[in-house]
N, C-alpha and C positions, 0 to 999 in steps of 0.2 A: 510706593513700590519702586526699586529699584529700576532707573532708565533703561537698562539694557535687558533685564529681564520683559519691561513692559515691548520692547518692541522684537524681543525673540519669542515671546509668547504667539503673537500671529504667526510670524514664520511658518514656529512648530504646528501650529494646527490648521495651515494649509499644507505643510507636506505629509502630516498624519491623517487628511482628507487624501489627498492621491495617490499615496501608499496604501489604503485602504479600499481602490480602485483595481489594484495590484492583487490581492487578497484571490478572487477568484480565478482569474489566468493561470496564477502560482499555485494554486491546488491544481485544478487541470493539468497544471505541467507536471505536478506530481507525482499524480495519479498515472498519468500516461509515459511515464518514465518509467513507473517500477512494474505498472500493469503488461509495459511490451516486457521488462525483463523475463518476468514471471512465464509470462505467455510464450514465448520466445523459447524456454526452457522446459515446459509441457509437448512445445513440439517436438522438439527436438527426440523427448520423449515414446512419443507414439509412432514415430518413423521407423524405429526400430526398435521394436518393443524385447524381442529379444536379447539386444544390447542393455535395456533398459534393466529387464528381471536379472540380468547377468551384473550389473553395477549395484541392484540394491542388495545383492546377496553377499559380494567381493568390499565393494567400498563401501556403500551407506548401510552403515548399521544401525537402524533405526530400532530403539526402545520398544519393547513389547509388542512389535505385530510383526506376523511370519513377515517373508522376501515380498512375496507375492501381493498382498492384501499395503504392504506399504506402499510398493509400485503402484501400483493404482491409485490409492487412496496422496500419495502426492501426486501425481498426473495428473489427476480429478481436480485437486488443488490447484495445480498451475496453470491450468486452462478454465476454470469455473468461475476464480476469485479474481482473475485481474480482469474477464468481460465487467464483471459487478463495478471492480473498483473502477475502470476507464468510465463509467456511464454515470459511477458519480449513485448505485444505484443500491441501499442499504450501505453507503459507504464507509460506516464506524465498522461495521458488522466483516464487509470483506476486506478492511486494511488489518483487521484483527486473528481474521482469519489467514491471511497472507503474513500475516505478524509471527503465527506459530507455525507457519508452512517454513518459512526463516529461519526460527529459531532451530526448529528440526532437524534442516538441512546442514545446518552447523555442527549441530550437536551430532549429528550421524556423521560424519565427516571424520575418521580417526586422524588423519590430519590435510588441515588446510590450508592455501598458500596464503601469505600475509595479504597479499592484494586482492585475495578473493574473498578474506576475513575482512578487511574495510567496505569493499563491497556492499558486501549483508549487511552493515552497519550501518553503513549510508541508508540503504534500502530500507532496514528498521526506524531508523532516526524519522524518513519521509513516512513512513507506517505509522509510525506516533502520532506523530505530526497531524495527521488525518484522524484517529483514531478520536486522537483530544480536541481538535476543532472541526470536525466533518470534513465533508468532502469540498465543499465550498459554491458559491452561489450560481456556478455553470456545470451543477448537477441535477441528476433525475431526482435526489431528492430534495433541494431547494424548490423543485418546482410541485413537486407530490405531495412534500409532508403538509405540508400550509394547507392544501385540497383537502386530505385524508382528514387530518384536523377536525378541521370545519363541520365534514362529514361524522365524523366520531360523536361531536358536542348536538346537533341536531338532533 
């Protein structure tokens, strides 16, 4: 084996040990990044809900559901799916959900500023992100599914 190889070898697999310590913090931070956006944005929402039914009629033109039924039905979304995501709790289930509540928001948007189109991307990217690797190991479901499991195979 190549000398330098043999003693980069350790290296790597004590900093792919401590980076892998990182894994859980770093979903947490994920999750409560895009869960405050989310959340943040349902209130905004419900404060003046008038303003609200007046924006999804004028700006958000959302695909196949009347003004009203979309108002709600994202509202419901930005306040429902980022508790789930922050807790870590069906977490594939509500980044995916949050996933199409984004992409919606986009796409109903006849147009959006550059900065607020990276935004969403970002937002999406960290969506993924969770969607394909869970929520990570300082969630409600690292500590449940293992439980339920168990309980399942009994």
């Amino acid at each position: 084996m190549n000398r330098n190889l043999a003693t980069a070898l350790p290296l790597l697999k004590t900093a792919k040990t401590y980076l892998e310590y990182l894994q859980a913090p770093a979903a947490l931070a994920a999750r409560l990044f895009v869960g405050a956006a989310f959340f943040r944005s349902g209130l905004t929402k419900i404060v003046d809900w008038d303003t609200t039914l007046a924006l999804f009629a004028d700006e958000y033109h959302v695909p196949l559901l009347p003004t009203d039924v979309a108002a709600v039905a994202g509202t419901f979304g930005e306040l429902f799916f980022p508790v789930l995501l922050v807790m870590g709790l069906f977490g594939r289930f509500s980044a995916l959900s949050l996933s199409f509540v984004n992409i919606v928001a986009v796409l109903s948007l006849s147009e959006i500023a550059p900065a607020a189109l990276q935004q969403h991307q970002f937002w999406g990217s960290l969506l993924l992100a969770i969607v394909l690797w869970g929520p990570g190991g300082w969630s409600v479901d690292a500590w449940w599914w293992p439980k339920a499991s168990r309980q399942i195979k009994a």
